[in-house]
C-alpha positions, 0 to 999 in steps of 0.5 A: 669499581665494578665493570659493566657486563656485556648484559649492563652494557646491552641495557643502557643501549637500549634505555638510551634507544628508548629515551631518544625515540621518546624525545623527538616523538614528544619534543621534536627537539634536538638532545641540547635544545631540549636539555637547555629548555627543561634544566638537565645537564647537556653532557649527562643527557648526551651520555643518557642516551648514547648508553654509556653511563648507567642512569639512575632512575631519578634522572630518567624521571626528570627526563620524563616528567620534561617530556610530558611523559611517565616514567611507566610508559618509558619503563614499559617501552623498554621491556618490550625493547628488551623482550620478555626473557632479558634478565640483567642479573643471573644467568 
């Protein structure tokens, strides 16, 4: 199994941030209304986006699409979180 590296873990922080700041600006739910409402698994979408799993991207489309919202705007939202020099391989 392979272990996260302190720049992974940096990651999933920040696309959990990300994910969250979305979900109450569009939903004003709490994480478990809005996981009952759109059918996504309480647990996964706590995990999500507290950053502790690495999420794979068709689960944070179904969060999206349940948000209203596109996976783009997500993705662009978490670049500028990240800064234009954040590199997740390489040196």
């Amino acid at each position: 199994m392979e272990q996260k590296t302190e720049k992974s873990r940096y990651f999933n922080k920040k696309l959990g941030e990300t994910l969250k700041t979305f979900r109450r600006a569009k939903t004003n739910c709490t994480a478990v209304k809005f996981a009952e409402d759109y059918g996504i698994d309480k647990g996964n979408l706590n995990r999500m986006e507290n950053g502790v799993i690495d999420s794979r991207i068709s689960n944070v489309w179904k969060v999206a699409e349940a948000m209203g919202v596109r996976l783009s705007d997500i993705i662009r939202a978490l670049e500028k979180e990240l800064g234009p020099d954040f590199k997740l391989g390489g040196k």
